[in-house]
C-alpha positions, 0 to 999 in steps of 0.5 A: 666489337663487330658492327651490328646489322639490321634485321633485314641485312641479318635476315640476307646473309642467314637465308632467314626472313625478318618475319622468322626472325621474329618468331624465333625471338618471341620464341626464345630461340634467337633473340637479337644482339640489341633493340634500339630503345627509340624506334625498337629496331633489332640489331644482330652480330655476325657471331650469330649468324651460325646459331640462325642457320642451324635453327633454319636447317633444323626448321627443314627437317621440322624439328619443333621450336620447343627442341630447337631451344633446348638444342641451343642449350647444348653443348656440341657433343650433346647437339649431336646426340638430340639432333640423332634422337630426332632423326630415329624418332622421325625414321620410326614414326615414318615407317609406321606412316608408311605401315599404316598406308599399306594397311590401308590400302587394302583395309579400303577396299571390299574385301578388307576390313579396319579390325586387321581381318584378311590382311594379305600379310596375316597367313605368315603369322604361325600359330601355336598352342601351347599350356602356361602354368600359373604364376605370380605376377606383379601389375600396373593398370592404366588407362591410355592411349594409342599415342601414349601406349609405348610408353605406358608399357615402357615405364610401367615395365621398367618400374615393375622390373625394379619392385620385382628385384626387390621382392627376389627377382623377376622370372620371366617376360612382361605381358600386356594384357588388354582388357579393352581398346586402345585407339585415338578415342578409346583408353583400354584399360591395359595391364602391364605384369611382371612375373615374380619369384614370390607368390607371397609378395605379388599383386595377383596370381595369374591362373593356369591357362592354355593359349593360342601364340604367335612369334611377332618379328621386330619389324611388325611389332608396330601397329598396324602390323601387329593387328595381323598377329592378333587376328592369326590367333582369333581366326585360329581360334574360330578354326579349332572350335576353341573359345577365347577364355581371357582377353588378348596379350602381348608377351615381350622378349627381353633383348639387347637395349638397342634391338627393337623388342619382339613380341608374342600375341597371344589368347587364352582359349577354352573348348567349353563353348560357354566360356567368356567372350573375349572383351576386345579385338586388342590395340589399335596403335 
């Protein structure tokens, strides 16, 4: 049996202190090899020295305690895979950080605006218009928000994809219509819809309508990116004379599993000046 160390001579050899040593023992993620029932000492064994170091690796990388436990948990091969979930999930909201900041930079300044108006990068966004016909739709409405908003639409298309096999199929892409806000303080409602083969087994018919429409490429999907879309499509609107006839919505492609989606941003217009106003400036992610 190898011979037991301290909590101080363990803390040494691992490049940890006693006071993360004892973190990650109230945690549950590094518990010592024996407590001395007189004096409460901790005692470790050098078979554990290699699990402290990923933890303290894992800790450099600001992995939160509640994944490191169940990363312990794993075997080797799953190891790897969490810690590659990690890394992209980081890489992603880096670059939406990073986004943002760009963003930002000019939303500051006189001439800029929060709401996406002006933003240097809004003039490539081209915009088209364009007749959609009526048709079925199956939906799912739910409060969210901003931080939960990908995965609101991410199930509730998943889900609604499913019922639609089983009501003859879907037959075309998943819209996300944004009948209010989404932000840090404000929970839309949006309205997930599938479009389905049926008219007799759908939630709602989706009416025709003639809309303005933008490409949005994969790497401006996310927010703040997308805002430039949505405001290409308004300040077309205002352009043409045309009123917005419905609130604004983002059609997805279906694509391969491992490309990120792209999307289209799209309004409903009418040339009736007395048409409805539109009811939100879109999400703010």
């Amino acid at each position: 049996m190898d011979e037991l160390m301290t909590i101080g001579e363990f803390a040494t050899v691992t490049w940890l202190s006693p006071k993360a040593l004892r973190l990650y023992d109230h945690n549950g993620l590094l518990s010592p090899d024996a407590v001395d029932p007189f004096n409460g000492y901790r005692k470790y064994s050098r078979s554990q020295i290699e699990d402290a170091r990923l933890i303290m690796m894992l800790r450099r990388i600001d992995m939160p305690l509640e994944q490191i436990r169940e990363l312990l948990e794993l075997s080797a091969a799953e190891r790897s895979a969490h810690v590659a979930l990690y890394r992209q999930t980081d890489e992603a909201q880096h670059a939406r950080r990073r986004s943002l900041g760009r963003f930002l930079e000019h939303a500051v300044t006189v001439e800029g605006s929060l709401e996406g108006a002006d933003q240097p990068d809004s003039s490539r966004f081209e915009v088209s218009l364009r007749t959609v016909a009526a048709r079925a739709v199956l939906t799912s409405t739910q409060h969210t928000s901003a931080r939960e908003l990908p995965e609101v639409i991410r199930s509730s298309a998943t889900r609604l994809f499913q019922l639609a096999d089983e009501r003859g199929g879907a037959v075309g892409e998943s819209v996300v219509i944004y009948h209010g806000q989404v932000g840090w303080e404000s929970d839309g409602p949006v309205e997930v819809c599938v479009p389905i083969r049926d008219p007799t087994r759908a939630h709602r018919m989706e009416p025709e309508h003639t809309q303005l429409f933008t490409r949005v490429l994969s790497e401006d999907v996310q927010f703040p990116g997308i805002l430039g879309a949505f405001d290409a499509v308004r300040s077309r609107a205002r352009k043409l004379d045309l009123t917005p006839a419905g609130p604004p919505r983002e059609i997805y492609m279906q694509e391969a599993p491992d490309s990120m989606p792209r999307c289209e941003v799209a309004l409903p217009v009418t040339a009736d000046d007395h048409g409805p106003a539109d009811p939100t400036e879109g999400p703010h992610r």
